[in-house]
VOLUMSE-764353 format. One line per field, with one value per residue: x, y, z of N, C-alpha, C, CB in turn; residue in three letters; residue number from 1. Coordinates in nm, 3 decimals, padded with zeros to 5 digits. Glycine has a CB too. Example, Ala and Ser with C-alpha at 12.3 -4.5 7.8 and 13.67 -1.06 7.14 Angstrom:
REM residues 2
n.u <- [01.319, 01.285]
n.v <- [-00.569, -00.225]
n.w <- [00.780, 00.708]
ca.u <- [01.230, 01.367]
ca.v <- [-00.450, -00.106]
ca.w <- [00.780, 00.714]
c.u <- [01.320, 01.290]
c.v <- [-00.330, 00.003]
c.w <- [00.780, 00.787]
cb.u <- [01.131, 01.408]
cb.v <- [-00.447, -00.060]
cb.w <- [00.905, 00.572]
resn <- [ala, ser]
resi <- [1, 2]
//
This chain:
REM residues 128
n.u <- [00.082, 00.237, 00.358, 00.230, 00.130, 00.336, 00.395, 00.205, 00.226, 00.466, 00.446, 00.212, 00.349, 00.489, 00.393, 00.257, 00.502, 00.605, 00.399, 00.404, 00.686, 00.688, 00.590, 00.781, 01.040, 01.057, 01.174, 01.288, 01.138, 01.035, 01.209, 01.223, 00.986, 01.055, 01.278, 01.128, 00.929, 01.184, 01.230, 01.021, 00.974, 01.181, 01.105, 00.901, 01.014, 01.166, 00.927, 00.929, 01.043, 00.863, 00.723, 00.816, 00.893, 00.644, 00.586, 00.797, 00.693, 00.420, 00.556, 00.673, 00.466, 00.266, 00.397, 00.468, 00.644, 00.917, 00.934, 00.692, 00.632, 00.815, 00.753, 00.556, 00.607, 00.811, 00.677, 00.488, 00.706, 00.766, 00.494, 00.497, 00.716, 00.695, 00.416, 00.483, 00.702, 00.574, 00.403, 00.544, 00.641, 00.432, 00.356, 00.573, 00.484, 00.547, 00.373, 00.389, 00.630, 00.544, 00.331, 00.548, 00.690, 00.484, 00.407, 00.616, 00.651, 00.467, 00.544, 00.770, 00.635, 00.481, 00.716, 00.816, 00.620, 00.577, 00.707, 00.557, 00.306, 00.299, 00.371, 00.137, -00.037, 00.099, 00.021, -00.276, -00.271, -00.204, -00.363, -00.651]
n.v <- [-00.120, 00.096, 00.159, 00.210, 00.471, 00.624, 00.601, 00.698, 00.960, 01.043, 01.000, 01.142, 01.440, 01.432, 01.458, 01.651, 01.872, 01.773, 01.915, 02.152, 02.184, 02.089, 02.249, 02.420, 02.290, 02.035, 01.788, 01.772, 01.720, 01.458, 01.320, 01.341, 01.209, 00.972, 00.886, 00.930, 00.676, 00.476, 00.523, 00.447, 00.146, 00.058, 00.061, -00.075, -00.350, -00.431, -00.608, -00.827, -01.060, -01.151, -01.336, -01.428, -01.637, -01.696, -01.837, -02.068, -02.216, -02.309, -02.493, -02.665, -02.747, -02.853, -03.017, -02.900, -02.885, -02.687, -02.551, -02.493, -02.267, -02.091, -01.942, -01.797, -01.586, -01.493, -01.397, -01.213, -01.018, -00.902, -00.788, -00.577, -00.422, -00.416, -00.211, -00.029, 00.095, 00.141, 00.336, 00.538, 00.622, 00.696, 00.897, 01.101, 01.165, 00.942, 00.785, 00.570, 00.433, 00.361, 00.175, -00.008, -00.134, -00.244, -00.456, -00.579, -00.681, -00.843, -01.021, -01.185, -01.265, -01.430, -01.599, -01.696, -01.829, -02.031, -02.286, -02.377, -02.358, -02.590, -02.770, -02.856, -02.922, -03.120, -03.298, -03.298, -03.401, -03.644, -03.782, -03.797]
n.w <- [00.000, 00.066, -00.091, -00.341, -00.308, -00.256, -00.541, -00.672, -00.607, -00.704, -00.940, -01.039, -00.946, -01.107, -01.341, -01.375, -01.341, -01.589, -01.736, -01.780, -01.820, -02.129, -02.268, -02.343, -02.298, -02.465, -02.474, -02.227, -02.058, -02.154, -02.088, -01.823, -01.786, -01.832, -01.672, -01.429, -01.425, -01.451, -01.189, -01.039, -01.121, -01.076, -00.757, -00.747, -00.821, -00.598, -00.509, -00.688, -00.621, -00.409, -00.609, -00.741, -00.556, -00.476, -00.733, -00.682, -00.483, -00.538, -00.710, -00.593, -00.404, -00.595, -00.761, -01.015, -01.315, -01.329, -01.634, -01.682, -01.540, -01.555, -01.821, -01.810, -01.568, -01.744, -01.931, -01.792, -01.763, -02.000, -02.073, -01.887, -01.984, -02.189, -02.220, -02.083, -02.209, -02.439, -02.374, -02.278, -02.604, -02.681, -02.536, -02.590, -02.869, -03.062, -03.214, -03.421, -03.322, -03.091, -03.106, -03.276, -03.044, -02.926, -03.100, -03.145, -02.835, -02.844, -03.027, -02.876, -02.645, -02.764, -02.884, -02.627, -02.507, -02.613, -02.604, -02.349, -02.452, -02.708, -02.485, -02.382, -02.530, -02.652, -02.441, -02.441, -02.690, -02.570, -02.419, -02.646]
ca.u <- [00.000, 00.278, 00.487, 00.126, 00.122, 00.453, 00.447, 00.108, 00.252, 00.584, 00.377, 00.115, 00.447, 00.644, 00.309, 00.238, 00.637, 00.593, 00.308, 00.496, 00.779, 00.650, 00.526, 00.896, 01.175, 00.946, 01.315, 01.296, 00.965, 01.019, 01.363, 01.176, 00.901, 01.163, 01.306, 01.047, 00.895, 01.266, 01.229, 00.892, 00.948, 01.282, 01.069, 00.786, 01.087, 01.125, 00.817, 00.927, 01.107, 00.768, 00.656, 00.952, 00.906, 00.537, 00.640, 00.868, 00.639, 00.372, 00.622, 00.736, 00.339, 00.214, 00.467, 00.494, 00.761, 01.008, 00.938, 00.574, 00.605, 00.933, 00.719, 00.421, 00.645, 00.869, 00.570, 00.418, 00.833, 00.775, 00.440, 00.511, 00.790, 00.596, 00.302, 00.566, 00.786, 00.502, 00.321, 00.669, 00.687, 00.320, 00.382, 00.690, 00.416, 00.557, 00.266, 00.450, 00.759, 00.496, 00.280, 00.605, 00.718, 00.351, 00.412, 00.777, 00.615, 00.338, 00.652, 00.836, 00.546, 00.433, 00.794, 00.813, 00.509, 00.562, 00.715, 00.478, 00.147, 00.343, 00.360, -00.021, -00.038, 00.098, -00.055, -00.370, -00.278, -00.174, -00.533, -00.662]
ca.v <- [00.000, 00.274, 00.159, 00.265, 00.604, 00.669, 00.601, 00.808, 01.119, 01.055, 01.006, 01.304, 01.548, 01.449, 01.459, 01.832, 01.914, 01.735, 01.983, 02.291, 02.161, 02.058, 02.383, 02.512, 02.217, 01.915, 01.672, 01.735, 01.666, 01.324, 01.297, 01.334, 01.102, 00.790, 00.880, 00.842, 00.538, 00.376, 00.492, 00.373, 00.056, 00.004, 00.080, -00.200, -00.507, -00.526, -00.720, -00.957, -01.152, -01.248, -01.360, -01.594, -01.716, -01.807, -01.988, -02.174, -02.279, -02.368, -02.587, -02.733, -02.802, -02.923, -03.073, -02.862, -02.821, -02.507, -02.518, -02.422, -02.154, -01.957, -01.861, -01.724, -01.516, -01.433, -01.340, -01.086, -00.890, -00.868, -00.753, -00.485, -00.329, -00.324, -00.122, 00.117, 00.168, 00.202, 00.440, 00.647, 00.648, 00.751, 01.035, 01.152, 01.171, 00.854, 00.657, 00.424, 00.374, 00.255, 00.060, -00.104, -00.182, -00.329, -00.529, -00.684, -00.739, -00.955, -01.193, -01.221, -01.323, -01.539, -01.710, -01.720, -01.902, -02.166, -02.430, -02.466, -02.409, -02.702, -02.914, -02.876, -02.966, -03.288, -03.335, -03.319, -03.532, -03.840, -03.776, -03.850]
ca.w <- [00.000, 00.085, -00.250, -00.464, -00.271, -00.280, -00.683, -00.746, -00.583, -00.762, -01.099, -01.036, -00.926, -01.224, -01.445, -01.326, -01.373, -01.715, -01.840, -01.773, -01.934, -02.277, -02.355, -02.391, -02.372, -02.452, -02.445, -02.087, -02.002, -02.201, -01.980, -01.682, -01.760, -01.826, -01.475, -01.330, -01.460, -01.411, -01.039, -00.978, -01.136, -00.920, -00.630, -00.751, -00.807, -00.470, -00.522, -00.796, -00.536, -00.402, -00.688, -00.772, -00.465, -00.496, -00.779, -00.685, -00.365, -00.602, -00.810, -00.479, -00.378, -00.660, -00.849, -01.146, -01.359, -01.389, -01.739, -01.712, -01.456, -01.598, -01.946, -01.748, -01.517, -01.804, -02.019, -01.744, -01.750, -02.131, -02.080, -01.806, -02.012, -02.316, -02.196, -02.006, -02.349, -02.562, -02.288, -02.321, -02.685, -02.755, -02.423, -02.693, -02.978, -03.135, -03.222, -03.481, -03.288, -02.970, -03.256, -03.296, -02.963, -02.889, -03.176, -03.086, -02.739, -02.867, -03.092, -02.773, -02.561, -02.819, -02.843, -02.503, -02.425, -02.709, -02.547, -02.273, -02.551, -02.734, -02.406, -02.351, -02.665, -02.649, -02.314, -02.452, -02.813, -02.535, -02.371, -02.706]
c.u <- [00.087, 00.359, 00.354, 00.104, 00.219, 00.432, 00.342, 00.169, 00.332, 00.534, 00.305, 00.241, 00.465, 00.516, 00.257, 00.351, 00.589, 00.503, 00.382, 00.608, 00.778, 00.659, 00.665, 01.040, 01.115, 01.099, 01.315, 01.190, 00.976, 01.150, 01.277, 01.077, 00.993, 01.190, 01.217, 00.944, 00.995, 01.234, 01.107, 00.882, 01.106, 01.233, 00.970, 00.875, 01.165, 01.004, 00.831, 00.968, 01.018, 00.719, 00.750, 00.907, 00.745, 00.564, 00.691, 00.816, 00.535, 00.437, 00.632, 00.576, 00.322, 00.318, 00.504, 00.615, 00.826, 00.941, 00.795, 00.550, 00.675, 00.844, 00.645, 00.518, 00.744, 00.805, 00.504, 00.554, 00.773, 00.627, 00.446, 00.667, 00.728, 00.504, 00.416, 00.630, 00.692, 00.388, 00.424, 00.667, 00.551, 00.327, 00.489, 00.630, 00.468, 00.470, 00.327, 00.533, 00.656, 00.424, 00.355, 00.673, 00.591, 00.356, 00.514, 00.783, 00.537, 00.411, 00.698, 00.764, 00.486, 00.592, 00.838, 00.749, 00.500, 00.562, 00.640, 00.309, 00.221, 00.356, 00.250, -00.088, -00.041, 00.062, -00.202, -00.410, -00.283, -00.310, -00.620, -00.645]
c.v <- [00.127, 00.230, 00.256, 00.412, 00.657, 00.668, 00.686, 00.907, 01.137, 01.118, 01.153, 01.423, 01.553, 01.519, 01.681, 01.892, 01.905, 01.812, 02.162, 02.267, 02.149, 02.147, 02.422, 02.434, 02.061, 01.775, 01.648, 01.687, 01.542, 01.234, 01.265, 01.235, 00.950, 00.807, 00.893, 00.711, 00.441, 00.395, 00.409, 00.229, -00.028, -00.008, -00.071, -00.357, -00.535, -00.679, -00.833, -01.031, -01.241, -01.325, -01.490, -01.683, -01.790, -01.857, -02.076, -02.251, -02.367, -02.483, -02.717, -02.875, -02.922, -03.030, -03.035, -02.811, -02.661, -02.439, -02.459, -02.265, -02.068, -01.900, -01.801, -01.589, -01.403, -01.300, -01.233, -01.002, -00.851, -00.768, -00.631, -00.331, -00.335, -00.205, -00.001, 00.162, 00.248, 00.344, 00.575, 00.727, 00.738, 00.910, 01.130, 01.191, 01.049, 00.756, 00.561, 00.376, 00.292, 00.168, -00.097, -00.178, -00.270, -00.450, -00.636, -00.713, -00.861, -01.074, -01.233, -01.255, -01.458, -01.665, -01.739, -01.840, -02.020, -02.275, -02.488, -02.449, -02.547, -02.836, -02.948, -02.921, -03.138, -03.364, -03.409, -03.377, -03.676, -03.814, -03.842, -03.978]
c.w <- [00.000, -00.039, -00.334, -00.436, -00.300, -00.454, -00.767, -00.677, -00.686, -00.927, -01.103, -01.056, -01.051, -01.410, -01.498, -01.363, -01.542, -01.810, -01.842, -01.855, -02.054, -02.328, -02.416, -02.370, -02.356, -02.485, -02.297, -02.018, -02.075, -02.102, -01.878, -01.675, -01.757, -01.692, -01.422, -01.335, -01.443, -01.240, -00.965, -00.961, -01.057, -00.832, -00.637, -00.762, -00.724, -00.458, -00.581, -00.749, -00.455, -00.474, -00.749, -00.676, -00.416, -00.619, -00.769, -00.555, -00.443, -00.677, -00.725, -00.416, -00.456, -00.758, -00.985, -01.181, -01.366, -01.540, -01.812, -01.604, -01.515, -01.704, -01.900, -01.736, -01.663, -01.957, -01.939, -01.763, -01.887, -02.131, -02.011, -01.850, -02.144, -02.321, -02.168, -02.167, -02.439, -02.506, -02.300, -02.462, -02.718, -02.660, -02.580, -02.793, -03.096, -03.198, -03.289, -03.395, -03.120, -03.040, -03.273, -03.192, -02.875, -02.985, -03.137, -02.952, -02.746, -02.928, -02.967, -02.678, -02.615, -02.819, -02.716, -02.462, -02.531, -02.624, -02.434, -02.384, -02.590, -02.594, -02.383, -02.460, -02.703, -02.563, -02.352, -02.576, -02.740, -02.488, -02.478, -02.780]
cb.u <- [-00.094, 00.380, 00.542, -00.035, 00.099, 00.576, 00.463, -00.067, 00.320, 00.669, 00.240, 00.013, 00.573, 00.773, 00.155, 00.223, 00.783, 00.558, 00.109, 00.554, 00.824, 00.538, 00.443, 00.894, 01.357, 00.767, 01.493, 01.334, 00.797, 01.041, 01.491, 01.122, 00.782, 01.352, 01.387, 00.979, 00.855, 01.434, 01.236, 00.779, 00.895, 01.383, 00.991, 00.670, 01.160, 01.060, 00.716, 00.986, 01.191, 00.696, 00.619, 01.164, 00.985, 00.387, 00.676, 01.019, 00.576, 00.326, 00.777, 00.790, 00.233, 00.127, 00.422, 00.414, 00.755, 01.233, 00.996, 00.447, 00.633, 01.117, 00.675, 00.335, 00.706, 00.943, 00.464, 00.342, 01.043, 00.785, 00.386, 00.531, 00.939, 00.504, 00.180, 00.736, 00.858, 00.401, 00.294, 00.811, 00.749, 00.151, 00.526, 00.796, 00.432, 00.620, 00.128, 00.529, 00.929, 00.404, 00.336, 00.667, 00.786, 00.199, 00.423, 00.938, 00.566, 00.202, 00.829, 00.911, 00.443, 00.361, 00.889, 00.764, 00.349, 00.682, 00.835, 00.474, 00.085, 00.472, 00.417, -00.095, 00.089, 00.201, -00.083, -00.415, -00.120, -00.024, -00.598, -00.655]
cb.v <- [00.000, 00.361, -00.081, 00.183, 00.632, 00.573, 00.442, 00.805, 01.174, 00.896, 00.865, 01.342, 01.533, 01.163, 01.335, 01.873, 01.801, 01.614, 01.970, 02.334, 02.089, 02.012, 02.531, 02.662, 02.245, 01.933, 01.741, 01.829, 01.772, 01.323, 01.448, 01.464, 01.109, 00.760, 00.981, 00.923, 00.530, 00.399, 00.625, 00.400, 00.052, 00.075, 00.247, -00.176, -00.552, -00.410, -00.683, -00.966, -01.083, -01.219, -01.237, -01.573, -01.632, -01.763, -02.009, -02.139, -02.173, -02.295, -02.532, -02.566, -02.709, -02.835, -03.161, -02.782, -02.859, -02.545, -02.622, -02.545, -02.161, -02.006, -01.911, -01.800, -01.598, -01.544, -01.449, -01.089, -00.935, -01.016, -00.821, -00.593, -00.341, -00.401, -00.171, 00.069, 00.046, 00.055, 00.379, 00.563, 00.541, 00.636, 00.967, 01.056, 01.321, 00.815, 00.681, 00.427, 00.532, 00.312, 00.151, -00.076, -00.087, -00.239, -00.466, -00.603, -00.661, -00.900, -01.172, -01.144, -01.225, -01.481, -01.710, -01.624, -01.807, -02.190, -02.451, -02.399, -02.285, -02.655, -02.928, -02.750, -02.901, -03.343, -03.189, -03.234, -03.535, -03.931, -03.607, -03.800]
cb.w <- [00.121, 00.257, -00.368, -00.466, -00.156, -00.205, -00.744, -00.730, -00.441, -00.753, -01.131, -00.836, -00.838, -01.265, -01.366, -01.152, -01.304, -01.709, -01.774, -01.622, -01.926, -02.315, -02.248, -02.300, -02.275, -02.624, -02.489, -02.018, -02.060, -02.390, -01.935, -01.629, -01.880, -01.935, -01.391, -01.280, -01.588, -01.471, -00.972, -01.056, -01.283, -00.857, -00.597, -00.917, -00.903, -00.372, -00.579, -00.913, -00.452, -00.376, -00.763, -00.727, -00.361, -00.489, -00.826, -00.694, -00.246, -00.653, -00.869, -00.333, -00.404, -00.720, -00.854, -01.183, -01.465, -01.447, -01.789, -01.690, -01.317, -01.674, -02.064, -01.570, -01.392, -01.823, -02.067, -01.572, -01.742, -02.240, -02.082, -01.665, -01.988, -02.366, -02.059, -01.842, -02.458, -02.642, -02.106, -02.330, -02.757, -02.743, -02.202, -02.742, -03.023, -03.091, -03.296, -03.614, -03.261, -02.844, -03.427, -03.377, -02.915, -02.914, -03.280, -03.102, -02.679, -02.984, -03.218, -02.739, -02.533, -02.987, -02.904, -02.449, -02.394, -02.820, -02.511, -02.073, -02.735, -02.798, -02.284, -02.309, -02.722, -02.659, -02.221, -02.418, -02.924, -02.390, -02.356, -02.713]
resn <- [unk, unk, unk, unk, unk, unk, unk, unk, unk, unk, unk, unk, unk, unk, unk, unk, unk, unk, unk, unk, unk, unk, unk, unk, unk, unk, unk, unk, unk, unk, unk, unk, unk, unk, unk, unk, unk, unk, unk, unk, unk, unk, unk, unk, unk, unk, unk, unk, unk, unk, unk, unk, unk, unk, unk, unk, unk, unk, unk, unk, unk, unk, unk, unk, unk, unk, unk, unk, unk, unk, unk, unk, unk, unk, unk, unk, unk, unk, unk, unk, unk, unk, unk, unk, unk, unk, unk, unk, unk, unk, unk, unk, unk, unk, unk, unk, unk, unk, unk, unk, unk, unk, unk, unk, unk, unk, unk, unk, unk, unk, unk, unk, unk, unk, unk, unk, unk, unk, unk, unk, unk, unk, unk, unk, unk, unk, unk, unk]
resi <- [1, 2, 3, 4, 5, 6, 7, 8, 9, 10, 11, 12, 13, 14, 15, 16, 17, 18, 19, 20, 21, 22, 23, 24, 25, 26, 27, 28, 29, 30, 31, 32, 33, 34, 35, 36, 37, 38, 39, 40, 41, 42, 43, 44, 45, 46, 47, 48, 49, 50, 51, 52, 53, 54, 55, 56, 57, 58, 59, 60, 61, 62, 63, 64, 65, 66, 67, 68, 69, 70, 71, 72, 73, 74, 75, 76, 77, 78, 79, 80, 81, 82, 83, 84, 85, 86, 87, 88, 89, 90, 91, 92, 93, 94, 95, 96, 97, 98, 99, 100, 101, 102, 103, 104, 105, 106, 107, 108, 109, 110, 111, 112, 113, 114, 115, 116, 117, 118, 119, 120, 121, 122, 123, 124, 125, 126, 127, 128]
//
């Protein structure tokens, strides 16, 4: 709860800084938004350490492989720096260049998550 407070003031401040700025050196106001989206999101992977670590309790529980938990987890990083890049680039007035980083998020999630679609896959050919 005090990380989400702490990161809406941070955001609001920098958002308020950020509209004053545009008007007359709009590089810095795009400066200032990356820093603070790297600080925020330093401040939030503290957390990712829980999150390993309910996986790897779940793995422990139930018996499931590494090899179905790592693509999940590795598929929400890809997803959480996609949105942020392409939230940057379109802030910048880039629309193609976030277009295209939404795009080269969606290959890399998709090859990511192959090899466990392909094991469910054949999971559910021996079922048959």
């Amino acid at each position: 709860m005090e990380l989400i407070v702490k990161a809406a003031a941070l955001a609001l401040t920098a958002a308020l800084i950020g509209i004053v700025l545009r008007r007359t050196n709009p590089e810095l106001s795009l400066l200032l938004s990356i820093c603070t989206v790297v600080l925020i999101m330093g401040a939030a992977l503290g957390f990712a350490k829980s999150f390993t670590e309910l996986a790897q309790t779940v793995q422990r529980i139930f018996g499931v492989s590494e090899t179905l938990i790592k693509p999940v987890l590795k598929c929400v990083a890809v997803a959480i720096i996609t949105k942020m890049t392409s939230d940057l680039c379109k802030d910048s007035s880039q629309a193609a260049a976030a277009s295209a980083v939404e795009l080269a998020g969606t290959v890399c999630a998709l090859c990511i998550i192959m090899p466990l679609l392909m094991s469910m896959l054949t999971a559910i050919g021996g079922m048959i």
